[in-house]
C-alpha positions in Angstrom: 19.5 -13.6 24.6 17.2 -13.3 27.0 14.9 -10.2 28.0 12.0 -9.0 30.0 10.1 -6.4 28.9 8.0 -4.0 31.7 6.8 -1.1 33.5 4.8 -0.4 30.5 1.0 -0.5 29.3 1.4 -3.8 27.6 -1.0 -4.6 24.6 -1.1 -8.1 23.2 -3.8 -7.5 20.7 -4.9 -11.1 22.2 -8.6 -11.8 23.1 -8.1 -14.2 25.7 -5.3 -11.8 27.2 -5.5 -8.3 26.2 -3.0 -6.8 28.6 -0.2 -7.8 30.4 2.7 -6.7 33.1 5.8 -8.2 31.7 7.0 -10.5 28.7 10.0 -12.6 28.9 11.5 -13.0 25.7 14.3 -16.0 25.1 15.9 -16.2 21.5 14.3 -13.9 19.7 10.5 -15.3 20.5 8.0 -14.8 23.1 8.1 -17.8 26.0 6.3 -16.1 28.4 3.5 -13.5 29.9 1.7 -12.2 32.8 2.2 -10.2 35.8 5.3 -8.7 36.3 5.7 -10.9 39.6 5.4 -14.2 37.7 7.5 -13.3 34.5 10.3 -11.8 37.0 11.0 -14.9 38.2 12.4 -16.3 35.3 15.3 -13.3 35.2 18.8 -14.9 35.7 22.0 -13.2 35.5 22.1 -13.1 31.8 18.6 -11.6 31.2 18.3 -8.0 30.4 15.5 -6.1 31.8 14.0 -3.8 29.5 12.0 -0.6 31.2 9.5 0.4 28.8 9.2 3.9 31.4 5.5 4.0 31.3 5.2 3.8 27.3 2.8 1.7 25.4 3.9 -1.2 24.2 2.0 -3.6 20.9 2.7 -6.2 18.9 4.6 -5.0 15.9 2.1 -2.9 13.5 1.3 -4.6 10.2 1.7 -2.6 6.9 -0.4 -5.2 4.8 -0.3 -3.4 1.9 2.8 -1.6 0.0 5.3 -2.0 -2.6 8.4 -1.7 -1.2 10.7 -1.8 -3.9 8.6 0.7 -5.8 8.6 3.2 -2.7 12.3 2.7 -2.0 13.1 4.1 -5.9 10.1 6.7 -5.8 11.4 8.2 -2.6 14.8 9.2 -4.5 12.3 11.1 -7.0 11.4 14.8 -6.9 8.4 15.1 -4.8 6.1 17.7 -5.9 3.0 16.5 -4.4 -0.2 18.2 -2.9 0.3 16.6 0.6 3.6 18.6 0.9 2.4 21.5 -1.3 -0.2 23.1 -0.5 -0.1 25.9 -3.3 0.5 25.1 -7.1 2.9 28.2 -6.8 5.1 25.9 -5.3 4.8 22.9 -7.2 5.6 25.1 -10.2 8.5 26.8 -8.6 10.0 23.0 -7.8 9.4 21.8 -11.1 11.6 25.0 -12.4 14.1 24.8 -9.8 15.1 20.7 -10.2 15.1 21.4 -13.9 17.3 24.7 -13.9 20.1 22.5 -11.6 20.0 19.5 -13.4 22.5 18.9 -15.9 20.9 18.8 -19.5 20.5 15.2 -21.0 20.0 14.0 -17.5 16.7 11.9 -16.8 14.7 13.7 -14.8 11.4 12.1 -12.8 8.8 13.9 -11.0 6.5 11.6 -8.3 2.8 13.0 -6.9 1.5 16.0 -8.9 -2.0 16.0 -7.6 -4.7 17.9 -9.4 -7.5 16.8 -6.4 -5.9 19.1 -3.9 -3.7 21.6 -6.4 -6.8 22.1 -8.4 -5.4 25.0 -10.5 -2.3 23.3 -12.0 -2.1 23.6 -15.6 -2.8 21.0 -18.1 0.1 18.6 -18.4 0.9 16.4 -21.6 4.3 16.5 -24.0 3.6 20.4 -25.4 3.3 21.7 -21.6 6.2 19.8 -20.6 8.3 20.4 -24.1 8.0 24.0 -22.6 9.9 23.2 -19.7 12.6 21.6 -20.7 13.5 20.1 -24.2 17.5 19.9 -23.0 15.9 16.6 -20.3 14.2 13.6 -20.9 11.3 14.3 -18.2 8.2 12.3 -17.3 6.0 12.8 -13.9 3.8 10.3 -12.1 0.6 11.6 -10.0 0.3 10.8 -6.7 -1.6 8.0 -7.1 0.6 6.0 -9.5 -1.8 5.1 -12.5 -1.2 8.2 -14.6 2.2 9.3 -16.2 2.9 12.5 -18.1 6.3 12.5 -20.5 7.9 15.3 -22.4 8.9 14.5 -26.1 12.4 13.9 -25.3 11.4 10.8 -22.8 8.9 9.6 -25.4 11.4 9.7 -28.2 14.1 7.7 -25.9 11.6 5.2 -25.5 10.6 5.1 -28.9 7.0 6.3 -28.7 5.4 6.9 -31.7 1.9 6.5 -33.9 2.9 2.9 -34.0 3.0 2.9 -30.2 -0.1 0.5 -28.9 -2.3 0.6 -25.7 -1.3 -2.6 -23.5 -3.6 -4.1 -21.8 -3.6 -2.3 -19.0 -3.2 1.4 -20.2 -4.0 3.2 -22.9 -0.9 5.8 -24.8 -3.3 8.7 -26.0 -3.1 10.5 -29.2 -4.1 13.6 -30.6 -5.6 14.5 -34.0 -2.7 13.2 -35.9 -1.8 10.3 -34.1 1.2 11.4 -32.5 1.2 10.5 -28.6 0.4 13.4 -26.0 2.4 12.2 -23.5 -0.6 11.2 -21.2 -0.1 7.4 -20.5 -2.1 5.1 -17.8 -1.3 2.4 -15.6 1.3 0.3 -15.0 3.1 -0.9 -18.4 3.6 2.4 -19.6 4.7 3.8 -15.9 7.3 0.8 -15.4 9.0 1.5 -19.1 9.7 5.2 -17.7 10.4 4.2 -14.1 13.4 1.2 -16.0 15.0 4.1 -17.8 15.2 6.6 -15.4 16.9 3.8 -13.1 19.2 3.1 -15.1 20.7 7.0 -15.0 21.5 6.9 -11.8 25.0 6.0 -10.5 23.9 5.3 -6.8 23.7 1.7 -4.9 20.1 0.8 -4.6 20.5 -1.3 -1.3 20.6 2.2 0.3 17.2 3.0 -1.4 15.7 0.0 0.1 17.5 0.1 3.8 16.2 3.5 4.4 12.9 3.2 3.1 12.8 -0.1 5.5 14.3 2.3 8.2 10.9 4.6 7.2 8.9 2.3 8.1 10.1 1.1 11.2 10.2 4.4 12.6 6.1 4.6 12.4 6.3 1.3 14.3 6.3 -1.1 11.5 7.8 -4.4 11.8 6.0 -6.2 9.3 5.1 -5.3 5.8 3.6 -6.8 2.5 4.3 -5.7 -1.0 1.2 -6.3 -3.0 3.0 -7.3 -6.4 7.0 -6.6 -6.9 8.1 -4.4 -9.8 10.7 -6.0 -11.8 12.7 -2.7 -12.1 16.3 -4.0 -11.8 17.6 -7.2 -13.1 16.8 -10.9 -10.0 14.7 -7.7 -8.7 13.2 -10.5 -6.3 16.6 -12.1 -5.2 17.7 -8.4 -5.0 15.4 -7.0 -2.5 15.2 -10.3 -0.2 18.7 -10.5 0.2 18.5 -6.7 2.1 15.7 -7.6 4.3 17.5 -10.7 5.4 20.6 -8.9 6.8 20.6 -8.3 10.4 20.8 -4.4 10.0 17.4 -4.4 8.5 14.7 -3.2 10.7 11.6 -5.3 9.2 10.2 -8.0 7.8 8.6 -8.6 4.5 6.6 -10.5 2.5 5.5 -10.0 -1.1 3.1 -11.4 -4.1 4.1 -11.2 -7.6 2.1 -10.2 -10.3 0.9 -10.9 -13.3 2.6 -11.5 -15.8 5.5 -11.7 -14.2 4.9 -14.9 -12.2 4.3 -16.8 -15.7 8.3 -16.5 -17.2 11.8 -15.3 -16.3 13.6 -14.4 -13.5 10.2 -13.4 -11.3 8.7 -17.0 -12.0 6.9 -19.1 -9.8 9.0 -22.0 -11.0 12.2 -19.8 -9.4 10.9 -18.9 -6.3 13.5 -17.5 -3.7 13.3 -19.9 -0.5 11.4 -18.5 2.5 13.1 -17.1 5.4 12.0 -15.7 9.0 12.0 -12.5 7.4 11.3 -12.7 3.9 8.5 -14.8 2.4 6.7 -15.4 -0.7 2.3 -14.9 -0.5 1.2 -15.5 -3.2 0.2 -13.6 -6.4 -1.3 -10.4 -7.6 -3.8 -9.1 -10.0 -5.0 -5.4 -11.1 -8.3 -6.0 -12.3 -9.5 -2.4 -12.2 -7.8 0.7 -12.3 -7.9 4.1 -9.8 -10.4 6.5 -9.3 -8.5 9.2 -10.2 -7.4 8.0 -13.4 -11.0 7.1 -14.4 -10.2 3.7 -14.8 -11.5 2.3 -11.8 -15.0 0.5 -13.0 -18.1 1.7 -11.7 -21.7 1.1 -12.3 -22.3 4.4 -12.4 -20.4 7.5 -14.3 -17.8 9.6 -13.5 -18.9 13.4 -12.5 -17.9 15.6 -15.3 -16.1 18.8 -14.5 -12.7 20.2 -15.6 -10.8 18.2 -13.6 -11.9 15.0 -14.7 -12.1 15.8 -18.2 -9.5 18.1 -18.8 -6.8 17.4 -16.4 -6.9 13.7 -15.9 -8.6 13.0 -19.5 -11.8 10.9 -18.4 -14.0 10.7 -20.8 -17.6 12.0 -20.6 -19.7 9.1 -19.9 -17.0 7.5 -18.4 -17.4 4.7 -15.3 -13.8 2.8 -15.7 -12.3 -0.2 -17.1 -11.5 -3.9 -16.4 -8.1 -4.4 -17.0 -8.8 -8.3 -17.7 -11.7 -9.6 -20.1 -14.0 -11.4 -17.4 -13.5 -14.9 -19.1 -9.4 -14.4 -18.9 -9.8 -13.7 -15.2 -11.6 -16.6 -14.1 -9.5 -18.5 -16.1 -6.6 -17.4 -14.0 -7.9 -17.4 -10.8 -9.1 -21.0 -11.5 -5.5 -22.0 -12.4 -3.7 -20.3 -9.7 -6.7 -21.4 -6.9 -6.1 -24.9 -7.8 -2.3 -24.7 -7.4 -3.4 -23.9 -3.8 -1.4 -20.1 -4.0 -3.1 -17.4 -2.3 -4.4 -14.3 -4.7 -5.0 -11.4 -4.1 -6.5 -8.7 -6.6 -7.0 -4.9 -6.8 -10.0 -4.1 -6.8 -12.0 -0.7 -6.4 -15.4 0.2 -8.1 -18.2 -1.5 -6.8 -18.8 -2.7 -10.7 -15.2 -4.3 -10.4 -16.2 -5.9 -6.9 -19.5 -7.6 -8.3 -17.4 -9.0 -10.5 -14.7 -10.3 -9.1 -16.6 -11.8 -6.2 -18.8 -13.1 -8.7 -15.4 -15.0 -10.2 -14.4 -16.1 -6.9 -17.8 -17.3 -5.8 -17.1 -19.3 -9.4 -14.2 -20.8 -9.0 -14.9 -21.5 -5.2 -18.3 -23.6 -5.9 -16.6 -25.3 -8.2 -13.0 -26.1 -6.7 -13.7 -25.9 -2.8 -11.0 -25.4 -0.8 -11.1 -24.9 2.7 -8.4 -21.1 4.4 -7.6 -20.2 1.2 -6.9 -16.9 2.3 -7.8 -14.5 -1.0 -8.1 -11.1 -0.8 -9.7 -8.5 -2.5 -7.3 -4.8 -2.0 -8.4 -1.4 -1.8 -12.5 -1.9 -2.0 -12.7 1.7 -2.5 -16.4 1.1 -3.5 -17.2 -2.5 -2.5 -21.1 -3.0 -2.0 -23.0 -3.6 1.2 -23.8 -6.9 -0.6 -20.7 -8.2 -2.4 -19.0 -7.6 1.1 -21.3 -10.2 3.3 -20.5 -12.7 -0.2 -16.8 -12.1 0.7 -18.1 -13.3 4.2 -19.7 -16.5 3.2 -16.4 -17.9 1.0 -13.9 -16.4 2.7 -12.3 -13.9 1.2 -10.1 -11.3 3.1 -10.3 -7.8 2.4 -8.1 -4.8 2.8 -8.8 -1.6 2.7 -7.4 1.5 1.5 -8.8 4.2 4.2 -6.7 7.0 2.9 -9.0 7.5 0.1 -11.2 9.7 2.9 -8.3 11.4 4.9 -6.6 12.7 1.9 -9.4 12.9 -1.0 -12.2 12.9 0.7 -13.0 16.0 -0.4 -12.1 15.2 -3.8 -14.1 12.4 -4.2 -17.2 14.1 -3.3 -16.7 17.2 -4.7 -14.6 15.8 -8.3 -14.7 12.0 -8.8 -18.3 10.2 -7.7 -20.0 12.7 -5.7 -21.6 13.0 -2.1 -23.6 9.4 -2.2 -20.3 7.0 -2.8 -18.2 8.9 -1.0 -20.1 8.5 2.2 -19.8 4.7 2.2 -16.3 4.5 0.4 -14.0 2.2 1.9 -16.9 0.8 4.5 -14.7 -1.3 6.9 -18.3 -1.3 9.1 -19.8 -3.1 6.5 -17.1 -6.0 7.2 -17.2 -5.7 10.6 -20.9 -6.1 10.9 -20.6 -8.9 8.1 -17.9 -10.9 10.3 -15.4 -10.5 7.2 -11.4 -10.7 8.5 -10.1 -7.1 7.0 -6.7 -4.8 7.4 -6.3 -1.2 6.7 -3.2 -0.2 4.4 -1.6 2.8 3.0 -0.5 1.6 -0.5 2.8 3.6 0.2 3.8 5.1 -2.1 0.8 6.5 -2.6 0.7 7.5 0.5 3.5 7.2 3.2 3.1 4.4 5.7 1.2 5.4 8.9 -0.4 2.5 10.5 -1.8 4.6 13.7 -3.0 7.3 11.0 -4.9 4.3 9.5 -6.6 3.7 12.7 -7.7 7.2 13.3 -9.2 7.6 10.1 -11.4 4.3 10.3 -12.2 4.7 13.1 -13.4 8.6 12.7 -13.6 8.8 9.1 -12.4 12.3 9.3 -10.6 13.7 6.0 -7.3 15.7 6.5 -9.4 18.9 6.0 -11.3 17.8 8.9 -14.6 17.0 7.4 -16.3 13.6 8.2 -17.6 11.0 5.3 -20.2 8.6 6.4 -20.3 9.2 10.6 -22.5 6.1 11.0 -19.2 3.5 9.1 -16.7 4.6 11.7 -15.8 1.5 13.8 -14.3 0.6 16.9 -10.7 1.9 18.4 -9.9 -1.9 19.0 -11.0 -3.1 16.0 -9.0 -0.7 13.3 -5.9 -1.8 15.6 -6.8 -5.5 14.7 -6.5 -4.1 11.0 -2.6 -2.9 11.6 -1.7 -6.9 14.1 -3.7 -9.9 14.1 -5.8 -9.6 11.3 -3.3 -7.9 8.8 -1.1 -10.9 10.5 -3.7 -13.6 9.2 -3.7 -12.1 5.9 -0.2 -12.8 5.6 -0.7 -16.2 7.0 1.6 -15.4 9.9 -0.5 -15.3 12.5 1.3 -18.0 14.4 4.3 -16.1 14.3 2.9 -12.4 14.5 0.3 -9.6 14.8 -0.3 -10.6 18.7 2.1 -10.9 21.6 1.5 -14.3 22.6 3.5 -17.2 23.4 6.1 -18.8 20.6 5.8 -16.1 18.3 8.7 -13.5 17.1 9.1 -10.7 19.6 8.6 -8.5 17.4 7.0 -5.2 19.1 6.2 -1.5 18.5 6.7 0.6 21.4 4.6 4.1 21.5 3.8 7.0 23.5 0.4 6.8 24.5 -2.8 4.4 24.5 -4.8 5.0 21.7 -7.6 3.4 23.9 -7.5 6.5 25.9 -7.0 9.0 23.8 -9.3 11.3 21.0 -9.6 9.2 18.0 -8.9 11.8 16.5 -5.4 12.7 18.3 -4.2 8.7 17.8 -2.5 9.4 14.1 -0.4 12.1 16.3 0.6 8.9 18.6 4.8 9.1 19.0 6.8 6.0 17.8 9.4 5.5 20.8 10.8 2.3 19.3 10.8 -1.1 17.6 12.1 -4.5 18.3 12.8 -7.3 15.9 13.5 -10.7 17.2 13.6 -8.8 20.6 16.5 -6.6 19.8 15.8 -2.7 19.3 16.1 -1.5 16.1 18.2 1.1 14.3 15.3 3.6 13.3 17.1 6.7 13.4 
């Protein structure tokens, strides 16, 4: 197979080379580049010319930062989110509806309620949701994933009750008797709901997977990373690699797994599938904080205090988060796991959790050198000024989760930590000035995958509502681009094979309407997706 691609604004997202005329393309990689004069004379009666009619072509856009599996299941829940809803009229009128045409005994799971932009919803626990429906187990996770919500009939098939203990990640609450509420946190709790629901549905979950693959290569994503797999269906792992790796499937995809599921079974680091060109094994993840809208993400400084907070997402007064880890247990893992020369990565949010973690790393790094090690810190909602020039000196990677602004911006400031944080949340300047390597992500499904939407907001950090946060931590057009190719590539330690259109790597490329150099920032997350190529060949994103 042999192709040359041209008539096109080519971008390779290379320093040495930023733009180019033509690329020749033999077996599925890259063998040469220039002006369309020099590359044409390679064409032969076998090569296909490919006329890219004046579009913009990149290197394939990076997504270094989802869960995959878990967006592929959560897509075939009922979405009753703020983002799609913008009155809780509605969301009220879809819980009704789904529950009036669904069969009584069926499982039945809602994904995204969203208190920071349907601010008037009522309060939701097990009496609210007994009220709905006591004919249908029925559970619903917010929008940001760390809180779930459970009507007695789910608890009761999962055999909640005053015996039922926090894990060490989440916490089942209890009211005056004992008896759970139906308000659970973080991931354990979510998982156990997220198991039994799956198991109630009489579908073929390769279809769940393809199309969400087909989602994102349809906003130009080639690449992808899930930060930590969910066990959800028996050799989950095995499961999910063996659909990127057919040739219908549109994308790569790489993935961590996390703790504690790297340590025993079926998810083991002692099973590890082999690596293929389009599936491959990172390394491992941690949550060592929670979210900021679950009040579990660990700050210095306290929560604001207001209905919301309190009432509807039940953060305490006084509240500024969690570690999900004892400090001491952390270290101990991360010393373990560095020295086994594995890449880790950890969530991490508040700038309490960033200290600390850094502070781990910094640890473990004086004490066990080791040169491109490659950890990452994710999300750095609220990293410091500070801990982010430390992540410069030992090398740590950071990515960062600039949908925090364009969605909740508002929110934050208004709800969560107030005007001060929320005008240097999520400071990619900070690691640009600081010369740290860093990616932009959506943590789909939290929110859907949009890697040019990524690039508008850091680089305006202009909410959805339109206001900005922190006008002086926008950075360049160029450089939020690096964030979706070469250095979201690096992360994944593919940069030899991906994230720039150079010579010997996959031609893997994203082909879009217009050049976000030359357009408003804030018109480049409206940028059309013409097509995508994998190996060279277009793919199926219809």
């Amino acid at each position: 197979m042999e192709k040359i691609f041209y008539n096109g604004t080519i971008i390779t997202m290379d320093e040495k080379n930023k733009e180019v005329e033509a690329v020749y393309v033999k077996e599925g990689k890259i063998a040469q580049l220039g002006t369309f004069e020099e590359v044409s004379k390679l064409k032969n009666d076998q090569t296909e010319m490919v006329d890219l009619e004046g579009n913009v072509m990149f290197p394939g856009f990076i997504e270094p930062h989802i869960h995959l599996d878990l967006a592929a299941i959560i897509d075939r829940a009922n979405y009753i989110g703020g983002i799609k809803y913008a009155k809780t009229e509605d969301v009220l009128n879809e819980i009704k509806r789904v529950i009036a045409e669904t069969p009584k005994g069926e499982w039945i799971f809602f994904f995204g309620l969203d208190y920071l932009i349907n601010r008037d919803l009522p309060k939701m626990d097990r009496k609210y949701l007994d009220q709905l429906t006591k004919d249908h187990p029925l559970f619903i996770i917010i929008q940001s994933m760390h809180t779930t919500y459970a009507n007695s009939l789910a608890l009761s098939e999962l055999k909640f009750s005053k015996d039922t203990k926090d894990t060490r990640d989440g916490h089942c609450f209890k009211d005056e008797n004992g008896e759970p509420t139906g308000v659970l946190t973080e991931q354990t709790f979510a998982l156990m709901f997220l198991s039994k629901w799956m198991q109630s549905i009489n579908e073929p979950m390769d279809t769940y997977f393809l199309n969400k693959a087909k989602q994102l290569a349809a906003v130009g994503i080639t690449t992808c990373w899930t930060a930590g797999m969910m066990p959800l269906i028996e050799n989950h792992n095995q499961f999910v690699c063996d659909i990127i790796n057919k040739d219908d499937c549109p994308i790569r995809h790489d993935y961590a797994i996390t703790y504690p599921n790297f340590l025993s079974g079926a998810e083991s680091l002692d099973r590890l599938i082999p690596n293929h060109p389009k599936s491959k094994f990172t390394g491992i993840k941690f949550w060592f904080d929670g979210s900021p809208y679950t009040g579990n993400m660990k700050m210095f400084d306290n929560y604001l205090e207001n209905e919301i907070m309190q009432d509807r997402l039940y953060v305490p007064k006084n509240q500024n988060g969690e570690f999900l880890f004892e400090q001491e247990k952390m270290y101990e893992l991360i010393k373990e796991y560095h020295n086994k020369g594995i890449q880790i990565s950890v969530h991490s949010q508040g700038d309490y959790a960033g200290k600390v973690i850094v502070d781990i790393f910094e640890r473990v790094l004086n004490e066990f050198p080791r040169a491109d090690h490659r950890h990452r810190l994710e999300h750095c909602a609220f990293l410091s000024e500070e801990d982010t020039k430390r992540c410069a000196k030992l090398g740590i990677q950071l990515s960062y989760h600039v949908n925090h602004l364009y969605y909740y911006g508002e929110a934050l400031n208004d709800l969560v930590v107030g005007e001060d944080r929320t005008k240097i949340a999520v400071n990619c300047r900070w690691a640009l000035d600081n010369g740290v390597n860093f990616s932009l992500h959506t943590d789909d499904p939290m929110y859907s995958a949009n890697p040019l939407r990524l690039v508008c907001t850091a680089s305006t950090r202009r909410s959805r509502a339109g206001k900005v946060f922190g006008q002086e931590y926008t950075i360049p057009v160029h450089e939020a681009l690096k964030g979706i190719t070469i250095n979201a590539a690096f992360q994944l330690n593919r940069e030899k094979e991906i994230g720039s259109i150079e010579i010997g790597k996959f031609a893997d490329f994203t082909v879009i309407q217009e050049n976000p150099y030359k357009v408003d920032p804030l018109k480049i997350g409206d940028i059309k997706v013409i097509k995508t190529y994998l190996d060279g060949n277009e793919t199926n994103i219809k």
